[in-house]
N, C-alpha and C positions, 0 to 999 in steps of 0.2 A: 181388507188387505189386498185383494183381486185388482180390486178397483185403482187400489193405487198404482201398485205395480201396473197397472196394464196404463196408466198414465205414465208411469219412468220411461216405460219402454217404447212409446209412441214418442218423446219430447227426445229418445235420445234417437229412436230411428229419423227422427226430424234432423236432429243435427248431421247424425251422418250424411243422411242423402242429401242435403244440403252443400258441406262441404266436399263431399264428391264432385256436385255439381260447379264448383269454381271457376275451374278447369276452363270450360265449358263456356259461364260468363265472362272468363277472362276472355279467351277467341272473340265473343262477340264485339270486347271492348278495342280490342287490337286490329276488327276486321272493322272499324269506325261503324257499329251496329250493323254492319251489313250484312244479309245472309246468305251473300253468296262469296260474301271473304270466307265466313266460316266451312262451307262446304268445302272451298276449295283449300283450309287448311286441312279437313277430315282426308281430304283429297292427297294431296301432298303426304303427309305423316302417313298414307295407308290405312287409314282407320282406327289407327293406334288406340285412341280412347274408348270412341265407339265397343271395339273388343275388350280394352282392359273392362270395362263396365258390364260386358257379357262373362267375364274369366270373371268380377266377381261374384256374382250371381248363380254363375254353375258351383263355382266352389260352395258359396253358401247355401244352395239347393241341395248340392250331393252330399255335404259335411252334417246339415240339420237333420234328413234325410236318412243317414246313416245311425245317426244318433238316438234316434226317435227309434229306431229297428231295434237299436238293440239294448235302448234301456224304455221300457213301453210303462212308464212310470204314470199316473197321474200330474195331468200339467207340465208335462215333459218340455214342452215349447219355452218355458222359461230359462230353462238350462239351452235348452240348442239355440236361446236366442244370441246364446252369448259368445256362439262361433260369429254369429255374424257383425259383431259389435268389434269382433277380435279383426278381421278379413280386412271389414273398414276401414279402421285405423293404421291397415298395415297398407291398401291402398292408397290413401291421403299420404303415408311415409315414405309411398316408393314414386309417389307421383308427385310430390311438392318438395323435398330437400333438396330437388335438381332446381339453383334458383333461375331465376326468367329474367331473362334480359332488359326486357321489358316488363319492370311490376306492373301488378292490377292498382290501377289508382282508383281510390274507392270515393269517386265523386259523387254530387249529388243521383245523376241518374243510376249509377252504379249500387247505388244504395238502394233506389229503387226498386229495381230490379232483384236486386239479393232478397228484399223485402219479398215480393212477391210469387218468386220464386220459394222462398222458403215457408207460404203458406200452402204452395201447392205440394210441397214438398210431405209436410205434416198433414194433410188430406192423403196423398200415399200412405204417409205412416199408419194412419187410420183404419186404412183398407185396407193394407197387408194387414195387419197383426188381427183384424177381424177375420178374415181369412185364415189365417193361423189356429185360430180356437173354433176352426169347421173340422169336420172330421173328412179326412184322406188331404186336405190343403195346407197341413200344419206348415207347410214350408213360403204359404204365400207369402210372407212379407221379405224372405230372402230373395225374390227376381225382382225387388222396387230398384237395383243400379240401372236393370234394363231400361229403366223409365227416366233417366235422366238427360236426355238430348233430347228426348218428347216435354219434358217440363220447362228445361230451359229453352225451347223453342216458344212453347207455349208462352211462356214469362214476356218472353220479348215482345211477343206479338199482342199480347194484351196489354204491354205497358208504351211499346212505339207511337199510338195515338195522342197517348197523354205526352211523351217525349218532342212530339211534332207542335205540339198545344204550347209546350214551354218554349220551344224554340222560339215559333212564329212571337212570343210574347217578347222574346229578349231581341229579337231582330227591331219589333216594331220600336221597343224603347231606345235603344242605338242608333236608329235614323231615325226618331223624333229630333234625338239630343246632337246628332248632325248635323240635322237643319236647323235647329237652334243655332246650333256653334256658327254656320256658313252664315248665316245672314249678319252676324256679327264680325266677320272677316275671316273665318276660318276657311284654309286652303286644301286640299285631299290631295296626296298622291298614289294613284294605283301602281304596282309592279306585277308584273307577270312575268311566267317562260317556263320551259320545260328543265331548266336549271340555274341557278345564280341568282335566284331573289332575296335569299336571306343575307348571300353577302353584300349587293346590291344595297338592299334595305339597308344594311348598315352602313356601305358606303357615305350613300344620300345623309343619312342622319349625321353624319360627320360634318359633312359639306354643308349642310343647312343650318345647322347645329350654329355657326360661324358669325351666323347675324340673325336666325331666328328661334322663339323655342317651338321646340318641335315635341311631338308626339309618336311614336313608331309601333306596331303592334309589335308585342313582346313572340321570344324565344322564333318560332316559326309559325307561328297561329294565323292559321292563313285561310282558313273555311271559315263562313259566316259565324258561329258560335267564336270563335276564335275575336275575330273583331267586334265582336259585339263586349267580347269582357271587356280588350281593349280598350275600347267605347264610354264601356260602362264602367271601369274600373280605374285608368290610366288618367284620359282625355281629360283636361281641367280647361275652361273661360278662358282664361291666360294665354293657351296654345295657340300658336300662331296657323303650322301645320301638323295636319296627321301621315303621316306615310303608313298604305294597308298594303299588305303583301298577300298577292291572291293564288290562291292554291286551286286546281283543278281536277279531277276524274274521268266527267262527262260532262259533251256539250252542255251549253247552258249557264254553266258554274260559274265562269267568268262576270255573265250577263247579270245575275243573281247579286253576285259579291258587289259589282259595280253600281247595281238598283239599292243597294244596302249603305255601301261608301259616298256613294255620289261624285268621283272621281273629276279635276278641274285641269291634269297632269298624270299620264299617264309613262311607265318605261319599260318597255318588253324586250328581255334579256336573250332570248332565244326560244326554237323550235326545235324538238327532236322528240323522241322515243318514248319518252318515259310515261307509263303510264299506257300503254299504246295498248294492252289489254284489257282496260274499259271504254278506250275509246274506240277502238275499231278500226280506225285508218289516222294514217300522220296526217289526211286533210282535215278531219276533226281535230285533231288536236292542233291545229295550223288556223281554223276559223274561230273555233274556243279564246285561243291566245288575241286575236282579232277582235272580239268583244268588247275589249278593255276600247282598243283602237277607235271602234264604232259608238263605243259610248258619249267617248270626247269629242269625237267628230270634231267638228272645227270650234267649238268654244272652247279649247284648251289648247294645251301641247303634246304630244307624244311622242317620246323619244324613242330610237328602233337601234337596235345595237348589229349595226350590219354591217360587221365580223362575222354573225352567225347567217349562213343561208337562207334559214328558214325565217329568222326575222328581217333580212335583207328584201325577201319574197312580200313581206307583211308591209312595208315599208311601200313598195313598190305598190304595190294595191291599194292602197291609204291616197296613195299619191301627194304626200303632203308629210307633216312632222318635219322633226331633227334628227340626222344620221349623226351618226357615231360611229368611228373605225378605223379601217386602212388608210382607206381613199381620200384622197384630195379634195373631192367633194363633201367631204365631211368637217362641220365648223368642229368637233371633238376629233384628234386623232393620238395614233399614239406611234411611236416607232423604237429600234433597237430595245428591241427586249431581250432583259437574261434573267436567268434565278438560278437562286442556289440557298443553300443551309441559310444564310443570310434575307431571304425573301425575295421579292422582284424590283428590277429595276431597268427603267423606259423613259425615253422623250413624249411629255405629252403636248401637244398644241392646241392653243382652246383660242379658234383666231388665228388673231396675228401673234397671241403668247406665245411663247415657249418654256417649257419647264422639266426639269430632270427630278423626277420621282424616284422613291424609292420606300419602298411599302413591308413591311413583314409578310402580306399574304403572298402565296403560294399560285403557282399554276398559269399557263398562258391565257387563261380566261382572265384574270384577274386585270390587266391594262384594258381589256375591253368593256371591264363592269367599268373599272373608272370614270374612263372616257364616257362612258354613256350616264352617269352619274355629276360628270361636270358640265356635260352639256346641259341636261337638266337643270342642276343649279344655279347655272350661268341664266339660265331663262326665269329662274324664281327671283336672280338677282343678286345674288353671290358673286363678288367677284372671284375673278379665274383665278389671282393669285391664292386667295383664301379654299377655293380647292385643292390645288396642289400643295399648299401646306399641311392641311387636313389626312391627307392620304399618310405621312410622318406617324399619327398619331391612329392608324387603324388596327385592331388586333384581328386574330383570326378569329372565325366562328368555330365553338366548339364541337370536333368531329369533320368539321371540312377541311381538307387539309392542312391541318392542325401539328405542329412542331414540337419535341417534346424529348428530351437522353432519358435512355435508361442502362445505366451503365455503358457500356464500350457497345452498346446501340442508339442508333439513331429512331426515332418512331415518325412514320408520317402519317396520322392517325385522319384517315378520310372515309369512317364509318357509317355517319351518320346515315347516307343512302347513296346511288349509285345509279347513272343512264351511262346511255354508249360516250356520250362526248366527256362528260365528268370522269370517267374510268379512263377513258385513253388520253387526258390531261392527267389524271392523277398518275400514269405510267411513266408518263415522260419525263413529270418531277423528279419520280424516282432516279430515273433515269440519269440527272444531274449531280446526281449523290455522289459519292467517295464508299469506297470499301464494298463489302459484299450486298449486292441488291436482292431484296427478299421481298417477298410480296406476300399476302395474307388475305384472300378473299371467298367468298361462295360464290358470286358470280353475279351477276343481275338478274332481278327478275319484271314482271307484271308485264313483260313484254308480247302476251301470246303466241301466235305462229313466229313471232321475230326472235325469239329466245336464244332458243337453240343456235342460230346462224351469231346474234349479236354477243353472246358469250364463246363461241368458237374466235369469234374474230378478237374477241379479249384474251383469249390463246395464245393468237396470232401478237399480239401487243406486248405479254408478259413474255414468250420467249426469245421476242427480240432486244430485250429490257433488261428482263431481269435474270438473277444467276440463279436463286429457288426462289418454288413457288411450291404454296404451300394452301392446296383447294381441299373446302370445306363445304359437304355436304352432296346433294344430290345432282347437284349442274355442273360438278369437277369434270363429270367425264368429257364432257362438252369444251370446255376450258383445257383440258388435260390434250383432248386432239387438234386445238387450234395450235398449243404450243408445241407440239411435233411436229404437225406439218411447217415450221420454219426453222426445227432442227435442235431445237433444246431437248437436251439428256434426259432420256426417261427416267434417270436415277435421279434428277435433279426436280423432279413432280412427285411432291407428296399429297395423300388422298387421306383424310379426317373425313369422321363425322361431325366433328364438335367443335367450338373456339376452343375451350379449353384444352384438347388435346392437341391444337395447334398454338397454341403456346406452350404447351409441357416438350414440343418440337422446337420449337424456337429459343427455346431455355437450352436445347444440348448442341447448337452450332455456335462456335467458338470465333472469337476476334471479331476484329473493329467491323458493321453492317449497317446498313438503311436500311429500314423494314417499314412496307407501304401494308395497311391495315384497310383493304377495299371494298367498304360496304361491313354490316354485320344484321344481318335478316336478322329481324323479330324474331319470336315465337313461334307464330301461323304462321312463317316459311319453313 
């Protein structure tokens, strides 16, 4: 009978410390495995879990503890196990009913990992509750929450080699099946920039769409795993072109994506900020972007959308490609731009064309993704009118500013993620709105020592904009003193912790409004 019980009780301290550990594996999944996303969420939050997992531990130390004092029964541990089954349960209940913005998606590596993790987990259980039936340690198995950012540290790092193994395996069979494809006439287009690729990517795929079939890597899957499913899941014989959307962190990344794509047509969107706290200086992430440039070198094309400075910079270095922009010199241009509730609408000239657009998306950026999108296709072969028809039938990307009523409000829902240039476009939109301008943001982040200055200056943007704002979380304060210093009402800055309690705010200001939704941090912010 011993024996069994002391198997219930191990299988269920398995379970617990396991699902304690979620938490935990979820950070790693939202810091893209990295272990220094995780720290600096432990960082950010203050240590919140780190401690909860020590509060449960004393509790269940000083409760077993107590218990054992004062009923000194024979086998007593069986009974005091059961505060600590009771602690658990209420832990998982105060720390999971708050849902996450971001679920834990339970992919294959994810599984892995839970997997491994949950043997280490039952090797704890093992150990405590042996320690339990020592005399003066009945409580050992109540400190195993302490053990739980050592387990799941451990997890990772014992399963990362094997995660590196699979990768490298699903990389190599994507650019087998590449080079297959290309030698049969398959075309690659790379996109890069520090913002506008997804809507870019969709642009092109419009435009090309018109006379070829094309292939596009889905949602925003932009890291090598990302086009490899593409690759391996999407890509059929038939497809003429693939368009990859390449996403970056750290030097390198570019180069990588490109040795993987094998890119024949490249088009970089822009240079800024974003990100600029793993890369270190905006010249990295200005020669990162450059990559793509260097790759094609002169056996392709690469279009430079120089509107933006920093790709105008990239262009100029290149000394070669197709501009796209303002300028005269540019075979893509675009002029009189307006937007409103309605979308945008501009003179595009592709040549000697000319054509009056008008698009549903959103934002001053938006003519200049075009334009750099029609030059492009004009050079795969598309004619210019078939461009500017295409743009008719564009929708917005979900979460970029994205249009939408919710009763007698207006939403411009631009959550999905946020740099200095994307924020102070998405300001301005607001800005064209009718009725009461309301803003709804946490502020930017990954920006390191630029933070602080790049979200004041977003301050500076919303109180020249908007009528409330409405700042959510720890960078308000930062945001809250750029918008005084140009003179908006300090009554008119509200401070949240939460989304939710800035919509439960948003719900009590009455009559007709736009409300700009900027940026909405994960988790591990």
């Amino acid at each position: 009978m011993e024996a069994v019980l002391d198997t219930i009780f191990v299988l269920v301290s398995t379970v617990i410390i396991s699902a304690v550990s979620i938490k935990m594996l979820h950070m790693y999944q939202l810091s893209s495995y990295r272990l220094r996303g995780v720290l600096n969420w432990m960082k950010l939050t203050h240590y919140d879990y780190p401690l909860r997992y020590f509060a449960y531990a004393f509790f269940a130390v000083g409760i077993t503890l107590l218990f054992d004092f004062c009923f000194p029964w024979e086998n007593v541990h069986y009974f005091s196990y059961l505060f600590y089954v009771v602690l658990g349960a209420v832990f998982c209940l105060v720390s999971y009913t708050k849902r996450s913005k971001v679920p834990l998606a339970v992919t294959p590596r994810m599984r892995r990992l839970i997997m491994v993790n949950t043997l280490f987990s039952c090797a704890l259980s093992v150990g405590g509750w042996g320690l339990s039936k020592t005399p003066m340690l009945e409580a050992g198995y109540a400190v195993l929450p302490l053990f739980v950012p050592i387990i799941c540290f451990i997890s990772y790092g014992l399963t990362y080699p094997i995660e590196r193994a699979i990768s490298r395996s699903f990389v190599r069979d994507a650019s087998e099946e590449i080079d297959k494809l290309k030698a049969g006439g398959l075309r690659v287009v790379g996109i890069t920039g520090s913002y506008g690729k997804t809507t870019a990517k969709n642009i092109l795929l419009a435009m090309l769409s018109t006379k070829y079939r094309v292939c596009a890597s889905a949602a925003s899957y932009n890291t090598p795993l990302g086009i490899c499913r593409t690759v391996n899941d999407n890509l059929e014989e038939s497809d003429e072109i693939l368009i990859a959307e390449m996403g970056a962190r750290r030097r390198g990344d570019i180069k990588e994506l490109c040795e993987l794509a094998k890119p024949d047509f490249g088009l970089i969107t822009g240079v800024g900020s974003q990100h600029y706290e793993t890369f270190g200086s905006l010249e990295a992430i200005a020669d990162t972007k450059y990559e793509l440039a260097e790759y094609i070198g002169d056996r392709g094309t690469v279009v430079f959308n120089t509107s933006d400075v920093g790709a105008e910079a990239l262009a100029d270095r290149f000394g070669g490609g197709v501009r796209a922009g303002e300028s005269d010199e540019c075979f893509a241009r675009f002029e009189d731009v307006s937007f409103g509730a309605e979308g945008s609408r501009f003179t595009l000239r592709l040549g000697s064309d000319k054509f009056s657009v008008h698009t549903r998306l959103l934002g001053r950026h938006i003519p200049a993704l075009i334009a750099a999108c029609a030059a492009l296709a004009c050079e795969m072969g598309v004619p210019p009118c078939a461009c500017a028809r295409a743009c008719e039938r564009l929708t917005p990307v979900p979460h970029r500013l994205e249009l939408s009523v919710a009763g007698d409000k207006t939403i411009i829902d631009d959550a999905y993620n946020s740099n200095t240039a994307g924020a102070k476009n998405a300001v301005e939109v607001l800005g064209a709105f009718d009725g009461t301008k309301i803003i709804v943001t946490p502020g930017i982040v990954e920006l390191g020592d630029m933070e602080v200055d790049a979200n004041k200056e977003l301050g500076r943007q919303i109180g020249a904009t908007a009528d409330i704002a409405i700042l959510v979380g720890a960078r308000a304060k930062h945001i809250r003193a750029g918008a005084l210093e140009v003179g908006m009402e300090e009554n008119k800055i509200n401070t949240v912790s939460t989304l939710a309690e800035a919509q439960k705010l948003l719900a009590e200001i009455p009559g007709k409004a736009t409300v700009l939704f900027e940026n909405d941090l994960p988790d591990n912010y």
